[in-house]
C-alpha positions in Angstrom: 19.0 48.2 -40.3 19.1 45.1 -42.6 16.6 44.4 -45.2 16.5 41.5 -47.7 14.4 42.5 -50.7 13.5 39.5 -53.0 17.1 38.6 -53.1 17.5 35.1 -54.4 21.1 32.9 -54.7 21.1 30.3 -57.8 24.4 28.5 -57.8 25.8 27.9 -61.0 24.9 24.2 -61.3 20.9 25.3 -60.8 20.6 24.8 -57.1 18.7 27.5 -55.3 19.8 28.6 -51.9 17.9 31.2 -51.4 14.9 31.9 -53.3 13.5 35.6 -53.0 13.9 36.2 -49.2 11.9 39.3 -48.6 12.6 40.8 -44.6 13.7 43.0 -42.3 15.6 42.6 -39.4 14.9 45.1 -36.8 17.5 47.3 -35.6 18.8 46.8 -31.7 17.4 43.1 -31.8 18.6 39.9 -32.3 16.9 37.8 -35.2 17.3 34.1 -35.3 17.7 32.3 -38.7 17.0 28.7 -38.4 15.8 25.4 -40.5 16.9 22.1 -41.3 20.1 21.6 -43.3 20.1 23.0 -46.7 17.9 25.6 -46.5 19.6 28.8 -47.0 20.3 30.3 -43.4 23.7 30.7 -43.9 23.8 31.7 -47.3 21.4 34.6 -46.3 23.4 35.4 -43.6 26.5 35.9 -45.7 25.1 38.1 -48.0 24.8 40.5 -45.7 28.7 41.1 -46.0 29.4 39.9 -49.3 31.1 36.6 -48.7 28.4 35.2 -51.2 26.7 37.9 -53.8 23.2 37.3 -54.3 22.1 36.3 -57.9 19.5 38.7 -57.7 17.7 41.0 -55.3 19.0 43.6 -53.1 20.3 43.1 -49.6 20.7 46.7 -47.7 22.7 47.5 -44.3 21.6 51.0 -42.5 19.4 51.5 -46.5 22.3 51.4 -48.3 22.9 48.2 -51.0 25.6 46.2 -49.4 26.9 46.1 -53.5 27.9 50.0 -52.5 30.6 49.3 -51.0 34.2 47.8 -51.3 34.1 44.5 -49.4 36.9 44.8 -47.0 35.3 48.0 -46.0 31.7 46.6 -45.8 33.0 43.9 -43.3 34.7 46.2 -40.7 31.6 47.4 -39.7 29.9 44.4 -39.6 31.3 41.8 -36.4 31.4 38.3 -37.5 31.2 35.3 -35.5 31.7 31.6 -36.7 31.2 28.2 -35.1 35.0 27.5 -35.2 36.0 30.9 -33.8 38.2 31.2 -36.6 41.2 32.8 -34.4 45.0 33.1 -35.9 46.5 30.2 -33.7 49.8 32.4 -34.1 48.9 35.1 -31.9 47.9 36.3 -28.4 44.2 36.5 -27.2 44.7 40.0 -27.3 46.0 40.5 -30.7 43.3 38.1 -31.9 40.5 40.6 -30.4 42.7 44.2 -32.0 43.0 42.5 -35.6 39.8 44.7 -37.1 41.0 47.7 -34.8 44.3 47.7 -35.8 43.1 46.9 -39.9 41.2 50.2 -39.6 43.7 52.0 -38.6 43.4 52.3 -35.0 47.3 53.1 -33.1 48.8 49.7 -31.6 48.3 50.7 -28.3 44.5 51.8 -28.7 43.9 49.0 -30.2 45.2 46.9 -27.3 43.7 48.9 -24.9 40.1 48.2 -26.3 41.4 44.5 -26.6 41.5 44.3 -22.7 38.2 46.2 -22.8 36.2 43.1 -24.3 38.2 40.5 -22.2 36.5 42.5 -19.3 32.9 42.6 -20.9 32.7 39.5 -22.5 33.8 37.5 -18.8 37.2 36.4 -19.3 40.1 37.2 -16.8 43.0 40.1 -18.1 45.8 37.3 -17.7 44.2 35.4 -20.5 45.0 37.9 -23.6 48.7 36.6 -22.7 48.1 33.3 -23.8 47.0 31.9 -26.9 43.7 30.1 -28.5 45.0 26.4 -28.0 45.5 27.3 -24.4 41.9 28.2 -23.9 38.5 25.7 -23.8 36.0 26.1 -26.3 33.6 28.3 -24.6 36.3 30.9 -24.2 37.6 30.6 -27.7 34.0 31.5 -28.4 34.1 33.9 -26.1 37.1 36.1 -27.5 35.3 35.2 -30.6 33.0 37.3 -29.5 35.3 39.7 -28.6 36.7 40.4 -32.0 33.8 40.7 -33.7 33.1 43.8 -31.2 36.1 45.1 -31.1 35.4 48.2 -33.7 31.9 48.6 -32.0 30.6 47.7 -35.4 26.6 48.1 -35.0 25.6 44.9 -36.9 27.1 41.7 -36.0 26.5 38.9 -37.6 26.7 34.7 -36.1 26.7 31.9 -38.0 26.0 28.7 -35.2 28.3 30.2 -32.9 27.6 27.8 -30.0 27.2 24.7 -31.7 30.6 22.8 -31.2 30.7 23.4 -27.2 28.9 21.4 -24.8 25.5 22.2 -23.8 26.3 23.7 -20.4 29.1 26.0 -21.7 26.4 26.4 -24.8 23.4 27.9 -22.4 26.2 30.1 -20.1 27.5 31.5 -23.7 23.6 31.8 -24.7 22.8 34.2 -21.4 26.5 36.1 -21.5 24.8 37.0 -25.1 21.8 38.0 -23.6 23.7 40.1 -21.1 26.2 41.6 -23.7 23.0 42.8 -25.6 21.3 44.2 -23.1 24.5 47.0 -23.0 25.2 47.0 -26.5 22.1 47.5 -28.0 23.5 45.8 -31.3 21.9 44.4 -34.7 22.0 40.7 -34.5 21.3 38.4 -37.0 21.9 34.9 -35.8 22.1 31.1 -37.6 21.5 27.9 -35.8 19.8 24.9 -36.4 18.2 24.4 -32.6 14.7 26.0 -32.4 15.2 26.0 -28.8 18.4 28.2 -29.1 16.1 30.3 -31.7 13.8 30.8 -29.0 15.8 31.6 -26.3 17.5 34.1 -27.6 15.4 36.1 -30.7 13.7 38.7 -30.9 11.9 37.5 -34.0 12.8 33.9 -35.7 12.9 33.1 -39.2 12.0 30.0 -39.9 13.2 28.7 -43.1 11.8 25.1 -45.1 14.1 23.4 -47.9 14.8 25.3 -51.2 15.5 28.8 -49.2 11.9 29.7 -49.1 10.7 31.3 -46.1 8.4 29.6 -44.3 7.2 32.2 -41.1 9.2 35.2 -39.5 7.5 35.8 -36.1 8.3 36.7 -32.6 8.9 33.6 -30.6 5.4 33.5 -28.6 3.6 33.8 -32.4 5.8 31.3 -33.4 4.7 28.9 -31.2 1.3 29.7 -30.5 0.6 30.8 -34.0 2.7 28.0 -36.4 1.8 29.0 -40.1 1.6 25.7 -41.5 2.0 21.8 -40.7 6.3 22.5 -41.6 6.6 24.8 -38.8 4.2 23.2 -36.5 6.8 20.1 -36.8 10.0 21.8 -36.8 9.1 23.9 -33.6 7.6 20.6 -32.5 5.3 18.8 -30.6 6.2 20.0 -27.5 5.2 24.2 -28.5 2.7 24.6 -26.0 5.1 23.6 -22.8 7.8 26.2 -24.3 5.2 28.6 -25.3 5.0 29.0 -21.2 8.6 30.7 -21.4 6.6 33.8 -22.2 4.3 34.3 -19.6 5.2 35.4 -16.3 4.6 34.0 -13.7 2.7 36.5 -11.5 0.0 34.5 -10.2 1.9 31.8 -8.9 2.1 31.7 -5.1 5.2 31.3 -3.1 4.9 29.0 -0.2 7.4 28.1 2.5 9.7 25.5 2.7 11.9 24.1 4.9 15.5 24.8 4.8 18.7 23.4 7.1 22.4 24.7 6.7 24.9 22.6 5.3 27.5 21.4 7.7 24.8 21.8 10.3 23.8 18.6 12.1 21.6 16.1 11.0 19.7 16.2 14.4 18.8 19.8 13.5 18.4 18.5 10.2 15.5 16.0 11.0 13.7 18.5 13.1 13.6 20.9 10.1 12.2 18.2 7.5 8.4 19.1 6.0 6.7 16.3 4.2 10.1 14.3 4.7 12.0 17.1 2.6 14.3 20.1 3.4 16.3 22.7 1.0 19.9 22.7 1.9 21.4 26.1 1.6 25.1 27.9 2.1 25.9 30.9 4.3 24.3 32.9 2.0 21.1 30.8 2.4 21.8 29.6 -1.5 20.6 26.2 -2.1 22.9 23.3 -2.7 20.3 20.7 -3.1 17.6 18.9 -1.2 17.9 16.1 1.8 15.5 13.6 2.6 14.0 12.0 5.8 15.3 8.7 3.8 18.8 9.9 3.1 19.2 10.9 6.7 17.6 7.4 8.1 20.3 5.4 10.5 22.6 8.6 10.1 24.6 9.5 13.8 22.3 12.8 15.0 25.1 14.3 16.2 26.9 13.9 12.7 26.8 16.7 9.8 24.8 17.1 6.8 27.6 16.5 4.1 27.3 16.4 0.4 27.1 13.1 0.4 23.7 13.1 2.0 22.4 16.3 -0.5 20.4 15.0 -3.6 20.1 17.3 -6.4 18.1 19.7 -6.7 17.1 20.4 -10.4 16.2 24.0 -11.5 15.6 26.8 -9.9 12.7 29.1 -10.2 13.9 33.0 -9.9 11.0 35.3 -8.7 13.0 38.3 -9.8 14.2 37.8 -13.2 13.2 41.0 -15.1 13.5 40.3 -19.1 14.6 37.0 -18.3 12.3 32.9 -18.4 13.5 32.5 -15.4 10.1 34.1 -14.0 8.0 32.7 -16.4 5.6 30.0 -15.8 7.5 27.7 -17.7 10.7 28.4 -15.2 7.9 27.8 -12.1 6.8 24.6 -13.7 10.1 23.1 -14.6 11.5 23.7 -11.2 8.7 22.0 -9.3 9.0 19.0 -12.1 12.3 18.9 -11.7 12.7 18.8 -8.1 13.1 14.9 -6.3 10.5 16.5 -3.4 7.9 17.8 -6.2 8.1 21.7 -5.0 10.5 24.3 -7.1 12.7 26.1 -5.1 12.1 29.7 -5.8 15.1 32.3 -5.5 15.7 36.0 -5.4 17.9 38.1 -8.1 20.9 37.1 -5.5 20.1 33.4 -6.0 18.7 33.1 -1.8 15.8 30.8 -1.2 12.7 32.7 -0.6 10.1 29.3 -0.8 8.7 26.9 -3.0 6.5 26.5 -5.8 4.6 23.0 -6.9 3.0 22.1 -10.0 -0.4 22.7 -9.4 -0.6 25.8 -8.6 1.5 26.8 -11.7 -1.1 24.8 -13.7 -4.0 26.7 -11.9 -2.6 30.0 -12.4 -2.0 29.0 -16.3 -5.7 28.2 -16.0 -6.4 31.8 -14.8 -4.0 33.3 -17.3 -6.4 31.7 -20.6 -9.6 32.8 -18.4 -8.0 36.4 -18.3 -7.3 35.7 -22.1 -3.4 36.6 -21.4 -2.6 33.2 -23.4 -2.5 33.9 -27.2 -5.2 31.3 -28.7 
């Protein structure tokens, strides 16, 4: 769908920005661009819609030379999200998301209508495309970001660090509503940041590019890590490759053992006879956990009295048995839940976020063991 072929950028005072990128970006993926500062992601990125013209080489969309074609029509098929969001401050969420629609041509009230549409698919509530982008947060500014970019169903979309400038819980929900969006949409993404671990999470394949615009490895994230092609990617993935590298193996043979559970708001009499090694999970009506209590929180507390929030500790991650196409069910997900955890055992959940038992480190680590005896870990 997009191929760079040897296509260089030489800015007039010498500096090169890109120099000869030969790829291709598969079609219906997502492919991650990332490297230090300076070295050429973003300049690659926008020659794929002509906002900078390569000095020489070819860059093609769907095999044809992006050079074809008349920019303004080149870039309404292409959706384009930047870290700013880039939306007119002067007009209504929804008029933001039917600009492209309405610039090809599309009637007013189509236009609209699809607008409400991607408020729907990319999470945000209808009453929103009322109001206007200073009334939003950040995360759903990049959200109707998003939203625009889709809004002519364009089947290339590029994104230039759209998640940098939000915090990093809003950054990882934005990541998996990605994740999600792609699953339906099936589109060609290409996809700037600077965080290897954002490169990870969400590529298909990662380029990695060094200093000067040279490219230094394009790989699918399990190569990458297992397979660095020199000392400059071993450091920039870093040191800790082999821990992530865990995000891609499931974790099938890792057993699931009980654990003990108690309901919060029941009492703390019920509580203590629940405890196992001095721990319990404490779940909601629908048996999701809030966190864990201890036989030390619950010490000098009146039996008859209920287990409150104030008694809950956190619980850190959560391991989810049932995560198809998701890390959630990987090894990694197992291990960082039981290291996570103040009791030293994961709490493993099903697809509707239930407990279902516990996991611990060691058997993780055994069935990682088992996994390079079976030679299922890449060497």
């Amino acid at each position: 769908m997009i191929e760079f072929r040897a296509a260089t950028k030489r800015f007039d005072d010498g500096t090169v920005a890109v120099n000869e990128l030969t790829l291709t970006v598969e079609p219906g993926g997502i492919t991650m661009f990332v490297g230090p500062s300076g070295c050429g992601k973003t300049t690659s990125l926008r020659m794929v819609n002509r906002m900078v013209e390569p000095t020489s080489g070819t860059v093609l969309v769907g095999g044809r030379d992006v050079r074809e074609s008349p920019r303004a029509v080149l870039r309404r098929g292409i959706g384009y999200v930047i870290q700013q969001t880039g939306l007119f401050p002067h007009r209504t969420v929804l008029d933001n998301i039917a600009t492209v629609p309405l610039l090809s041509g599309w009637p007013r009230r189509r236009a609209r209508g699809r607008a409400a549409e991607l408020l729907d698919l990319v999470g945000l509530p209808a009453e929103l495309g009322r109001r206007y982008p200073a009334q939003l947060s950040g995360g759903q500014q990049q959200r109707v970001g998003v939203a625009r970019a889709l809004a002519a169903d364009p089947p290339v979309l590029l994104m230039d660090e759209p998640f940098s400038a939000v915090d990093p819980v809003v950054r990882a929900d934005l990541q998996d509503e990605l994740l999600r969006l792609q699953q339906e949409l099936d589109k060609t993404i290409l996809f700037v940041t600077h965080d290897i671990d954002e490169a990870i999470k969400l590529g298909d394949r990662v380029a990695v590019f060094r200093t000067g615009g040279v490219l230094a490895q394009y790989d699918e994230p399990a190569a990458l890590l297992g397979r660095p092609a020199d000392d400059f990617v071993a450091s920039f993935v870093g040191r800790d490759r082999g821990y992530r590298a865990l995000g891609f193996l499931p974790a099938k043979g890792v057993p699931v053992g009980e654990v003990a559970t108690v309901r919060l708001g029941g009492s703390v009499a019920a509580a203590r006879d629940a405890l196992r090694d001095g721990w319990a999970v404490v779940v909601d009506e629908a048996r999701r956990p809030v966190g864990w209590v201890s036989a030390s929180r619950l010490s000098g507390v009146d039996g008859e009295a209920a287990v409150s929030d104030e008694l809950v500790e956190s619980g850190g991650s959560l391991y989810e048995v049932d995560s198809p196409g998701g890390r959630a069910g990987s090894l990694r997900g197992a291990l960082d839940a039981a290291l996570s955890s103040p009791s030293a055992r994961g709490v493993a959940v099903d697809a509707d976020g239930a407990v279902v038992g516990s996991v611990t480190a060691h058997d993780v680590l055994r069935a990682l063991a088992d996994a390079r005896q079976a030679g299922e870990v890449p060497s």
